[in-house]
C-alpha positions in Angstrom: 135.5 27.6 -103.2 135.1 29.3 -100.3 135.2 28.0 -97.0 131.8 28.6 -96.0 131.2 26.0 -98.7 132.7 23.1 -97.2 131.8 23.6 -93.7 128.9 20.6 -93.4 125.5 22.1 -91.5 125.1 20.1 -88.7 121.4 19.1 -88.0 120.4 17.2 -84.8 119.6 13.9 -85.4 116.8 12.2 -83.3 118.0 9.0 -81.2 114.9 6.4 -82.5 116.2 4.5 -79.2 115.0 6.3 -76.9 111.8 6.3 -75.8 108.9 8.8 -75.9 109.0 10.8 -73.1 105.7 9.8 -70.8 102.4 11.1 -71.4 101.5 13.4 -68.3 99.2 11.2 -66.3 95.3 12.4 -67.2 93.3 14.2 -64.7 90.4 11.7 -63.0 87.0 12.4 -64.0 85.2 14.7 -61.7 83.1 12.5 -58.9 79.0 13.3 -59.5 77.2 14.3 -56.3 73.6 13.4 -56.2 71.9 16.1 -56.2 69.6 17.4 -53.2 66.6 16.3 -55.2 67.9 13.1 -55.4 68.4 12.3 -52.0 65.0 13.8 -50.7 63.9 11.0 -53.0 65.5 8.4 -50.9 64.2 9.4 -48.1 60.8 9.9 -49.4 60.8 6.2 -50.4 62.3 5.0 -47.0 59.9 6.7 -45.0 57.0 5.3 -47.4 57.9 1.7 -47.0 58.9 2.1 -43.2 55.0 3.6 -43.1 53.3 0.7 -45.0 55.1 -2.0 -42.9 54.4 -0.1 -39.2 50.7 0.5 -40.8 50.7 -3.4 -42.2 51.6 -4.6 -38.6 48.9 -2.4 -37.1 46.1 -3.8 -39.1 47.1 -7.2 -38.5 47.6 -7.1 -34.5 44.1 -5.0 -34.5 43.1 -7.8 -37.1 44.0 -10.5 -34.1 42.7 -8.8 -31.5 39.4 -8.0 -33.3 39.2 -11.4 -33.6 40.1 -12.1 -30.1 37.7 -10.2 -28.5 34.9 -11.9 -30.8 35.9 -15.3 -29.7 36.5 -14.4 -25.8 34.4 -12.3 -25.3 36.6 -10.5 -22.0 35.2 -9.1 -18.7 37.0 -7.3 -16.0 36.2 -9.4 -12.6 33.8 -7.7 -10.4 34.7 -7.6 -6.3 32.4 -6.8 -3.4 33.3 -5.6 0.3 31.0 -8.4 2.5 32.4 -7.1 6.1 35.3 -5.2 7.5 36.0 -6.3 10.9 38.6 -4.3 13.3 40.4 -6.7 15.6 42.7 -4.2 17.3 42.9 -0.1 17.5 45.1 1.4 20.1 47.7 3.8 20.6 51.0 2.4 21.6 53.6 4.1 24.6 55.3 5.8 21.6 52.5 7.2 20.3 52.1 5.2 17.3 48.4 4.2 16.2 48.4 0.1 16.0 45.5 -1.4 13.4 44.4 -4.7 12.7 41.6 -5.3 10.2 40.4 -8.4 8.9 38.3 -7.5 5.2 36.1 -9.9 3.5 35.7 -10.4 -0.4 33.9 -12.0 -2.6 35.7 -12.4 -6.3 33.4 -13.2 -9.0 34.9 -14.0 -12.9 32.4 -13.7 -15.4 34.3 -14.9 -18.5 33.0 -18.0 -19.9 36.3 -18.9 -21.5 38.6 -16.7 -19.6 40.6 -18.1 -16.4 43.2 -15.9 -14.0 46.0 -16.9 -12.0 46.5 -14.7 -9.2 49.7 -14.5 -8.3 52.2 -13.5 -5.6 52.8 -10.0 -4.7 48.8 -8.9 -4.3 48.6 -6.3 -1.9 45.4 -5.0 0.2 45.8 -1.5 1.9 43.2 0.8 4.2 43.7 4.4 4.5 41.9 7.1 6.2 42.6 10.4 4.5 45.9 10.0 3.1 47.5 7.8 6.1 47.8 4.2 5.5 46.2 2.4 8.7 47.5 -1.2 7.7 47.7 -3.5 4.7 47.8 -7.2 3.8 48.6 -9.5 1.2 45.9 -10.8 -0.8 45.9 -14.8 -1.6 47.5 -16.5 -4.5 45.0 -18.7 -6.1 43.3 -19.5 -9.8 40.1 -17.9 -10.5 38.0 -20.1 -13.1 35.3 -19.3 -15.3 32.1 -18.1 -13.7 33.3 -18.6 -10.3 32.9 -16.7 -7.2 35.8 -17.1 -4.5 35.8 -15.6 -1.0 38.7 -14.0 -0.3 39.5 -13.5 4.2 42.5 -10.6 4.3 44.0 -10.1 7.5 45.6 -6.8 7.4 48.4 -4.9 10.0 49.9 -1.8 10.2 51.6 0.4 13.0 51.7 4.7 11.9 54.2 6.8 13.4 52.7 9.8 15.7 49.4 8.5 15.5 48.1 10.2 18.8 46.8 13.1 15.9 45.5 10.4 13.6 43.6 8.9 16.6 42.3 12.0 17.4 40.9 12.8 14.0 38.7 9.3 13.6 37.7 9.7 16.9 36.2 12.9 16.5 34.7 11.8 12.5 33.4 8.4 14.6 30.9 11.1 16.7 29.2 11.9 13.2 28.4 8.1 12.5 30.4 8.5 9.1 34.0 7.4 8.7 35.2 7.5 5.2 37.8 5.0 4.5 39.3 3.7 1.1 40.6 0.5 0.2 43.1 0.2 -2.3 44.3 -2.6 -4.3 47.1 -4.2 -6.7 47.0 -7.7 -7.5 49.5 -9.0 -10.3 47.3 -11.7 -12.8 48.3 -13.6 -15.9 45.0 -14.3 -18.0 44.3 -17.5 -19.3 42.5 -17.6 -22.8 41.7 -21.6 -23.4 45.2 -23.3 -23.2 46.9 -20.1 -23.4 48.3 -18.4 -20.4 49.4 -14.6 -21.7 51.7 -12.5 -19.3 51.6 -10.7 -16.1 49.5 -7.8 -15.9 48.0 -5.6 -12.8 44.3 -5.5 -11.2 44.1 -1.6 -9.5 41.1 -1.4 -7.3 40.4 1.4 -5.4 37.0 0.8 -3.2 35.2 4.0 -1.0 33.7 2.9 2.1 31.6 5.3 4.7 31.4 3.0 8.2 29.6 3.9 11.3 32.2 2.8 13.6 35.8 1.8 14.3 35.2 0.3 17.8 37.3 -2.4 18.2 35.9 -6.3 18.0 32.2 -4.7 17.4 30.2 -5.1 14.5 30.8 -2.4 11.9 28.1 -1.7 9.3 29.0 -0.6 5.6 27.0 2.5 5.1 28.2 3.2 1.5 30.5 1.3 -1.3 31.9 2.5 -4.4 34.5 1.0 -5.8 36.1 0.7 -9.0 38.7 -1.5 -11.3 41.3 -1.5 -13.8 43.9 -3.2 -15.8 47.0 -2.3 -16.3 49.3 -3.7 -18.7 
């Protein structure tokens, strides 16, 4: 027999030991991005509901207010200028112009449910062109329904090189016709029956023509125009 016959074929032999090799770890699964139409969506919807609840809260504060105004029934206050007395007009050494004016007012509240509280802070000004002459401070006081009060404001004011200003109202004093303006801003909290609201502002703004600035003489009111407004 030959001796390629005896020679054994050798054939590897699996070890059933060992374990299977590991599988390779799978891929994770791709990550899906909403798409642009998607997130325009969203937004649509965000904005729609932030829409309904701003328009929601505007029909209920106009709904209370409405209902308010029904119920109260609001009036700005109405102000008159009764006299405007000048207690003291001179230049002094340094050529400043010194002014003292005492201004009478009569504050009438037409509500009939509607109270104010004037409060600290008011102020009453008079200019002649656009130079303050003096001011004052206007009274703290409550203001109930249907009332008139008289208001007496003394007012003081010193304006640097005044010898021009002086000048200029004596000259406009020779035509009879001085045009002054009286401005002013009064903080007031309303009152609607038991319920006092928050501070807000009375602006005022009165035109006067007067025939005279002569000191401690009687000064007559040729003209009046004034007008008011709140602001919040």
């Amino acid at each position: 027999m030959a001796l390629a016959d005896h020679l054994q074929r050798i054939h590897p032999v699996t070890d059933v030991e060992r374990p299977p090799p590991p599988h390779p770890p799978s891929a994770p699964p791709p990550k899906v991005l909403p798409s642009k139409k998607t997130r325009s969506s969203c937004v649509c919807k965000c904005f729609c509901w932030t829409f309904c609840v701003i328009f929601l809260l505007l029909i209920v504060i106009g709904g209370v207010v409405g209902i308010l105004y029904l119920v109260f029934k609001p009036k700005i206050p109405t102000y008159s200028i009764n006299s405007l007395t000048i207690s003291d007009l001179r230049l002094n050494v340094d050529m400043s112009l010194y002014a003292r004016f005492d201004v009478k007012i009569t504050a009438y509240n037409p509500n009939e449910k509607i109270g104010i509280y004037y409060e600290k802070g008011g102020v009453l000004s008079v200019w002649y062109t656009d130079k303050k002459l003096c001011q004052g401070s206007l009274p703290a006081f409550y203001h109930g329904h249907r009332n008139r009060t008289a208001l007496d404001v003394d007012l003081t004011g010193r304006t640097v090189k005044g010898n021009t200003l002086m000048a200029a109202l004596v000259e406009q004093q020779r035509t009879g016709r001085i045009p002054l303006q009286l401005r002013a801003a009064a903080p007031v909290a309303v009152k609607l029956g038991q319920l006092k609201l928050k501070k807000v502002k009375i602006l005022g703004n009165c035109l006067l023509v007067v025939d005279s600035l002569t000191a401690n003489n009687a000064i007559s009111i040729k003209a009046s125009n004034c007008k008011f407004r709140l602001k919040i």
